[in-house]
N, C-alpha and C positions, 0 to 999 in steps of 0.2 A: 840342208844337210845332204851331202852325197851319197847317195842308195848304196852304191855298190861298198864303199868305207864302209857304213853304217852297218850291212848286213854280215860283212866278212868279221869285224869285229865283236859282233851279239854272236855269232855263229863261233868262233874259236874262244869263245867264253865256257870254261865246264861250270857245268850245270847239273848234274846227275837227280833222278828225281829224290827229294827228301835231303838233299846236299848242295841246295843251288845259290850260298852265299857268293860263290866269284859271276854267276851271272848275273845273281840280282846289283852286285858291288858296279859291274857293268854298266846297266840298265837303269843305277842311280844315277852314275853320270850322262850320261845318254838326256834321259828324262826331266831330271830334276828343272833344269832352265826355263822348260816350258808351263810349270804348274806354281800353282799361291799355295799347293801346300803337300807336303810328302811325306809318307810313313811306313813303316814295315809293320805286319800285324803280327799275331800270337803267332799265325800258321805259317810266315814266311811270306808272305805276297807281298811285293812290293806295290804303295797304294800313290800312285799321283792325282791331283784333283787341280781341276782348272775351272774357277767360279764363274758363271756366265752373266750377262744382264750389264750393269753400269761395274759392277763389285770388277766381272773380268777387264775392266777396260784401265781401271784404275790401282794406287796402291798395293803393297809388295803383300798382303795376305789374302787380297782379292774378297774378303771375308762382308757380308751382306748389312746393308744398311740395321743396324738395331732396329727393332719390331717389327721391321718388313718380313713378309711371309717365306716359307724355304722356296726355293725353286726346285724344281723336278730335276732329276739326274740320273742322266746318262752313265752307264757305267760299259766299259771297254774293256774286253779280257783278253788275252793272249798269255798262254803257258810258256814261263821260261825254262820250265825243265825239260831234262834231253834223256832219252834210253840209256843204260850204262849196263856195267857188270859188277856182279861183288863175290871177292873170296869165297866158299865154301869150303878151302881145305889147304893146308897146304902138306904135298905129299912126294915125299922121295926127290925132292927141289921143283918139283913142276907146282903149278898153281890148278886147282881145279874151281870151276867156278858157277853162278849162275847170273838168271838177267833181272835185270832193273827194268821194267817195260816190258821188254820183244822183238830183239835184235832178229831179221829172216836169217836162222842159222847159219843157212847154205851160203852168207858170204863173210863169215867169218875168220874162217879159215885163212892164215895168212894174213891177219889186219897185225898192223902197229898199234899196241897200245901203252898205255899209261898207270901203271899201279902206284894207288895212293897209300902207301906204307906209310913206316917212320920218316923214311925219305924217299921222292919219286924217285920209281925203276921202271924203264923201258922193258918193256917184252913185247914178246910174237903169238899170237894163237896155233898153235900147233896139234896136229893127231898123228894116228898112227900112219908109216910112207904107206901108199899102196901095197908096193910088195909084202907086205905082212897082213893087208886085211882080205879077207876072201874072195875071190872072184864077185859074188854071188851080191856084195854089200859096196863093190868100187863105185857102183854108180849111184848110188844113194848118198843124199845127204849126211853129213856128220850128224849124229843127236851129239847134245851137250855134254854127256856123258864119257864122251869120246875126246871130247875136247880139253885142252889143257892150256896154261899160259908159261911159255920156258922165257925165264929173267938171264937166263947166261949166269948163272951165279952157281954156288956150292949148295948143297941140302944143307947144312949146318948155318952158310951168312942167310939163307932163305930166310928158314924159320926165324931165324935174330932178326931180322926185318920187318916181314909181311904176317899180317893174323886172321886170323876168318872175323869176314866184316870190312875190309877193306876194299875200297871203291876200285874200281877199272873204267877209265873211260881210252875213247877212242884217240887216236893220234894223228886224226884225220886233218888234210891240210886245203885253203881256202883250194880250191881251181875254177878261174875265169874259163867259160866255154863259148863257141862264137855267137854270135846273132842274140846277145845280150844275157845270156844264160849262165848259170854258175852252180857247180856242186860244193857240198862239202856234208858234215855233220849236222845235223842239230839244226836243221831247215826247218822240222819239224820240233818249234814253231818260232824258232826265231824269226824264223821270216814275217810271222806276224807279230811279234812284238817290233821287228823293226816298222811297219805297217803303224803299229798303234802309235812309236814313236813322230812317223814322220807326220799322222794327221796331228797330234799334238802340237807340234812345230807350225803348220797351217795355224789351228785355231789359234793360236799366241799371237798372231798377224789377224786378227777379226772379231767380230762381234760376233755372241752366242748368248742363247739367251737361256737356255738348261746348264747347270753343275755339268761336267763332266769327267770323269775319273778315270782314268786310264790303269789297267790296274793288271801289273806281269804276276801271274799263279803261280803255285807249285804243285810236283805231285800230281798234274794230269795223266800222265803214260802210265800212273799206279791204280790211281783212285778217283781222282779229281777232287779232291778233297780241299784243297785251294778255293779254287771256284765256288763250294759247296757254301763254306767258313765266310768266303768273304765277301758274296753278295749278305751274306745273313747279315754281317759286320753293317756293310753301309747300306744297305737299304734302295736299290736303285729304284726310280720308277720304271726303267727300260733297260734292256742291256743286247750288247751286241759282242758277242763270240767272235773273234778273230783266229783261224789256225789253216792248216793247208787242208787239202784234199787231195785226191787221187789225178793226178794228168795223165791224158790220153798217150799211151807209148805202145810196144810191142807187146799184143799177149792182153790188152785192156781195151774192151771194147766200148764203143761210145754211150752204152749204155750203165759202164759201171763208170767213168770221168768221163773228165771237164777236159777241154780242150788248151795246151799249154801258149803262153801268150794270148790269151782270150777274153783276159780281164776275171775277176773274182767271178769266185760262182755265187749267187745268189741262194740260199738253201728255202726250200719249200717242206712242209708237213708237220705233222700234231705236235713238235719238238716248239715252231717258231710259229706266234702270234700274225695273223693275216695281216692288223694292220700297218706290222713294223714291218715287216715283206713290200708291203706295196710304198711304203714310204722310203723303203730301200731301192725300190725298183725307179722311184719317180726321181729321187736324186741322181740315180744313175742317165736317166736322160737326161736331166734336166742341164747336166755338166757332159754330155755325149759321152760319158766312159764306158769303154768296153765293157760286157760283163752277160754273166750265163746263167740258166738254171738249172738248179740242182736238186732233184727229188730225193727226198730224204725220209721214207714212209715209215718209217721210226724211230728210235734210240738212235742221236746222231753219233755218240760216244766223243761229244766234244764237250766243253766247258759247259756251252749252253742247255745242257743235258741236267748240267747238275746245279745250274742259277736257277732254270725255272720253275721250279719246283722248291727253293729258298723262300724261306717265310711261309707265307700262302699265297705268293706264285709271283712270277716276274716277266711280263711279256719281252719273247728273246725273237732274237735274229742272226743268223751266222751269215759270216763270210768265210770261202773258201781261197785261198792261194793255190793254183793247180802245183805238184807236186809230181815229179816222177821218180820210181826209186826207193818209196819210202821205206821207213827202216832200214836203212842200209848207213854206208860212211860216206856215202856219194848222194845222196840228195839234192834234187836239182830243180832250181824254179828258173821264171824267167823273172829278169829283175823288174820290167816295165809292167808286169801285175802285184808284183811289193806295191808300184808305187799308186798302182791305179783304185787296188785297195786302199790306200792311204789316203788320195783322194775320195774316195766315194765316203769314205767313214765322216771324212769332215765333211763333205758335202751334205751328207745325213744327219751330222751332230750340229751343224752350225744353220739347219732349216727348222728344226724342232723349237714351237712358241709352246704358250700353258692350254692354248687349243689341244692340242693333240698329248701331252699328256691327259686332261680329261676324257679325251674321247677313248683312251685305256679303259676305262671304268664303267663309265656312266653305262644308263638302260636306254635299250631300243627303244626310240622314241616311239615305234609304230604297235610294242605290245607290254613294255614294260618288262620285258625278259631280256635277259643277259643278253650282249651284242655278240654276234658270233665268232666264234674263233675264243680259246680257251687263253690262259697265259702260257 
């Protein structure tokens, strides 16, 4: 599958968090080819599963020999939801509004958007001109409260139209950037869901020997509530966080990102289980993929935040896509760490036997206490 297609396409999908039927509608076509078996759960996540062992190699359900044992399974996350806006008011014909996520205010002003009324209407984020706001306040940020959304229309078709509660998303358009790079919306996390699609696409071409479930969330930018729901649903033995990170740009020092085209960042701390870290680390050599670390000394505030701690705990692992820009309509990665995550994932998922599931659990052989490193 072509990266640069595949990501333009997940990326101009609206998705807004807790409204992400035209991505996940997306993301089934995308997906579906690759897996023996596909579902949507109660909460919205879209769940594909690809059976490992003899089951993945054979027959259209991929479904495990009768009485043979389960195998261990992998589970793959990536949020297809995207930051948005929703009505608060509508007032004097202007829209007043607030956020879905946490759009960076300060580039609001002047985007093209989309209001999902009765029927779509184009508008503008707009404030007060300068000339009317006080010296004192010009170079400050707009707060929300200043800001409005004008549809060009009368107060009267307004109101007949638009209601409080109605979504706003962005009108933001693909742009290719040179030396392989590309902005647009909704990077944050399509780009990992295009990631989770293209190892999928990999593993379909190979033998694995763990379940793998590749599974697009919703509701991460809110709650992560997805993530939460629907590690509890299936039960991984492992699981691996796919979403972006911060890349190294102006103003961001190499201590808070990752460096961009540098391959996925690998995440370190109490959030990710050591020995899925280091089996993350060995695939990555072992297949010479670019790739970095990333200290993460708490709350990473990603998916894996809210799997490992599902049931009574899920040993996790993030990957990172650097990311510059974020929260913004301009979001920009490099396409060739889409894809070198993609490879690393399957790299990862297609080395995993029932050894190392086991060795998730079992006691140190040397005292009979817990192996180190928590889930």
């Amino acid at each position: 599958m072509e990266t640069e297609r595949l990501v333009r396409e997940l990326t101009e999908a609206r998705g807004p968090s807790g409204y992400e039927t035209e991505a996940r509608e997306t993301i089934r076509r995308l997906l579906s080819p690759f897996a023996h078996e596909v579902r949507v759960d109660a909460m919205g996540n879209f769940i594909a599963i690809r059976r490992g062992g003899d089951a993945g190699q054979g027959g259209a359900s991929g479904a495990p020999h009768p009485g043979s044992p389960p195998r261990p399974l992998l589970m793959i996350a990536a949020h297809m939801d995207e930051i948005a806006l929703m009505v608060t008011q509508v007032e004097k014909g202007f829209l007043r509004f607030a956020e879905v996520g946490g759009f960076d205010p300060r580039v609001l002003v002047g985007q093209e958007v989309v209001v999902h009324a009765r029927r779509e209407l184009c508008g503008v984020v707009v404030s007060v001109p300068p000339h009317f706001t006080d010296v004192a306040d010009r170079e400050k940020p707009f707060p929300l409260d200043k800001l409005f959304i004008d549809a060009g229309l009368p107060e009267d078709e307004l109101a007949s139209l638009v209601q409080v509660g109605d979504l706003v998303t962005m009108r933001a358009r693909w742009t290719p950037l040179a030396g392989g790079y590309a902005a647009c919306k909704a990077m944050d996390d399509r780009a990992g869901v295009a990631a989770m699609v293209l190892c999928m696409e990999e593993l379909a071409r190979s033998r694995h020997e763990w379940d793998v479930c590749a599974v697009a969330t919703v509701q991460e930018e809110v709650t992560m509530a997805g993530a939460s729901t629907g590690a509890w649903g299936i039960e991984p033995t492992a699981a691996i966080a796919v979403d972006v990170t911060f890349g190294l740009q102006a103003g961001v020092s190499p201590a808070e990102g990752v460096k961009m085209d540098g391959g996925p960042g690998v995440a370190l701390g109490p959030n990710f289980h050591p020995a899925v870290v280091e089996r993350l680390l060995a695939a990555a050599r072992a297949r010479e993929i670019p790739h970095q670390l990333e200290a993460i000394a708490g709350r990473s505030g990603t998916d894996a935040w809210a799997i490992q701690v599902s049931r009574s705990g899920v040993p996790c692992g993030l990957l990172g896509i650097p990311l510059r820009s974020m929260h913004t309509t301009v979001e920009t990665v490099s396409l060739r760490d889409v894809e070198r995550t993609a490879r690393l994932l399957a790299g990862f998922a297609g080395g995993l036997d029932p050894a190392f599931a086991r060795s998730l659990v079992q006691p140190d052989v040397l005292g009979g206490a817990a192996a180190p490193g928590g889930a």
